[in-house]
C-alpha positions as CSV (number, residue, x, y, z in Angstrom):
1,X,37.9,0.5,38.7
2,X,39.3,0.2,42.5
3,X,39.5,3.3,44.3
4,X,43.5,4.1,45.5
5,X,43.3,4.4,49.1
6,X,46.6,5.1,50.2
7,X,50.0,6.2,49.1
8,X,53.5,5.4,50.7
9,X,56.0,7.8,49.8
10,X,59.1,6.4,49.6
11,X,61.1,8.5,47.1
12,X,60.7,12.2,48.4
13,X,61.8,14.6,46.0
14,X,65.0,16.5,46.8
15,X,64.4,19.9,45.8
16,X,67.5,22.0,44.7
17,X,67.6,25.3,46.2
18,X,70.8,28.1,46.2
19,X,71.2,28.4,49.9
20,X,72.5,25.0,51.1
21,X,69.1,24.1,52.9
22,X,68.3,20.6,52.1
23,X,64.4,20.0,50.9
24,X,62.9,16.9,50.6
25,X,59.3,17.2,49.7
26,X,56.9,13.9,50.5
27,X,54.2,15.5,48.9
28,X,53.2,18.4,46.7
29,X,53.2,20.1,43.6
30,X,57.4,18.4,42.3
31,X,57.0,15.3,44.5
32,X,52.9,14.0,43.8
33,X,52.0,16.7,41.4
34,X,49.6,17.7,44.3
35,X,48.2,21.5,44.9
36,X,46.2,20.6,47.7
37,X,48.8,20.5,50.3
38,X,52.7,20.1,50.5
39,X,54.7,18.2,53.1
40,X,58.2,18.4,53.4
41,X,61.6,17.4,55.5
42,X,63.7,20.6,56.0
43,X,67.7,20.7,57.4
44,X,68.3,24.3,57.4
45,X,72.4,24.4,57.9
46,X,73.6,27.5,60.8
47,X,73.6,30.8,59.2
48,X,71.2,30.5,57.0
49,X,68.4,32.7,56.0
50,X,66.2,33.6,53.2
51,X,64.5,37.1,51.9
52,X,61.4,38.4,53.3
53,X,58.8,36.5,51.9
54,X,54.3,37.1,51.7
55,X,53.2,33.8,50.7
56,X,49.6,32.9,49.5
57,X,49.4,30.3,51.6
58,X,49.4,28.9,55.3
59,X,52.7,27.5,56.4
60,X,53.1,25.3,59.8
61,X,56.3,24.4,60.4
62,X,57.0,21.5,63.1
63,X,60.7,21.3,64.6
64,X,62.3,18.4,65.4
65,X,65.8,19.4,66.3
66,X,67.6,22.8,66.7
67,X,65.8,26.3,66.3
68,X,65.2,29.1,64.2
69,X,64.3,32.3,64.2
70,X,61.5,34.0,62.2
71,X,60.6,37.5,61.9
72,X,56.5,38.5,61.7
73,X,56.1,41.9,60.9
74,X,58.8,42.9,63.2
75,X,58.5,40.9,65.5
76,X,60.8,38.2,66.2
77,X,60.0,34.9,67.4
78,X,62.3,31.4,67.7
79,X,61.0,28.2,67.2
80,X,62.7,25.2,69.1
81,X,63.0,21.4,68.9
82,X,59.4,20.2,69.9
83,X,57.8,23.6,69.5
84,X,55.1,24.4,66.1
85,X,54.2,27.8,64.5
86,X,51.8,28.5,62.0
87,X,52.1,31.7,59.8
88,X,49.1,32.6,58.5
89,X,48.5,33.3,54.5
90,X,49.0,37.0,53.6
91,X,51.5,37.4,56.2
92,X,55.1,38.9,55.5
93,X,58.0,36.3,57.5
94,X,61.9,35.5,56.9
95,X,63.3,32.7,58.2
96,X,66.8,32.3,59.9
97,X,68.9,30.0,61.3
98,X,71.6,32.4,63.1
99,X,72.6,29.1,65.5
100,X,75.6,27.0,65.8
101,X,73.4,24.1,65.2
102,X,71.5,22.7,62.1
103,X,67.9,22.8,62.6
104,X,65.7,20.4,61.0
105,X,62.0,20.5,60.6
106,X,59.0,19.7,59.0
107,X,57.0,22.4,56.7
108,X,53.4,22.0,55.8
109,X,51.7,24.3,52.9
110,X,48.1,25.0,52.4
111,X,47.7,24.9,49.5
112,X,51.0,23.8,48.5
113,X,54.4,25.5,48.2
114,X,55.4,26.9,45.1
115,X,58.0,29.7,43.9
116,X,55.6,31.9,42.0
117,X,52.8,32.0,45.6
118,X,55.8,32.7,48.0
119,X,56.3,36.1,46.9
120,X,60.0,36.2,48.2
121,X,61.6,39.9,48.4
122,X,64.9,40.9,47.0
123,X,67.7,40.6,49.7
């Protein structure tokens, strides 16, 4: 049997979430069934946020266009078009976009995302 060597994702997955963000995961546990790793396309609209959050796994998040905000153990820290972060397993982070403008970005998990590993606080 021939060995798959590569996969073109063409259909990401849009993932439904509450607070208007727009997720389309390219791979990972919804879009490949993948636990490995997830990769996914992020438009966070302005004045959004989400709850405090300890996930169990690494999370690098690449920004294309517009900025956020996060908040590491009290400290805060914004991200900007062309700029990286990586937050570290373990490590307790929220997420904002408190600006007039959208920001879009790309979010890689190691392993991969999921709802029960993110460990999300109640707001």
């Amino acid at each position: 049997m021939a060995q798959v060597k590569f996969f073109h994702q063409n259909n990401p997955s849009l993932i439904p979430v509450p607070d208007l963000k727009m997720i389309k995961e390219h791979f990972g546990n919804v879009a490949t069934k993948t636990s490995d790793i997830s990769i996914a396309h992020m438009i966070a609209p302005p004045g959004w946020s989400e709850p405090f959050q300890t996930p169990e796994f690494d999370e690098y998040t690449l920004m294309v266009k517009g900025k956020k905000i996060l908040e590491i153990d009290g400290e805060k820290v914004t991200v900007s078009a062309g700029e990286s972060i990586l937050i570290k397993k373990g490590t307790r982070v929220r997420y904002s976009n408190p600006f007039e403008e959208e920001a879009e970005y790309w979010a890689i998990c190691k392993p991969a995302f999921n709802f029960e590993a993110v460990n999300r606080e109640d707001q």
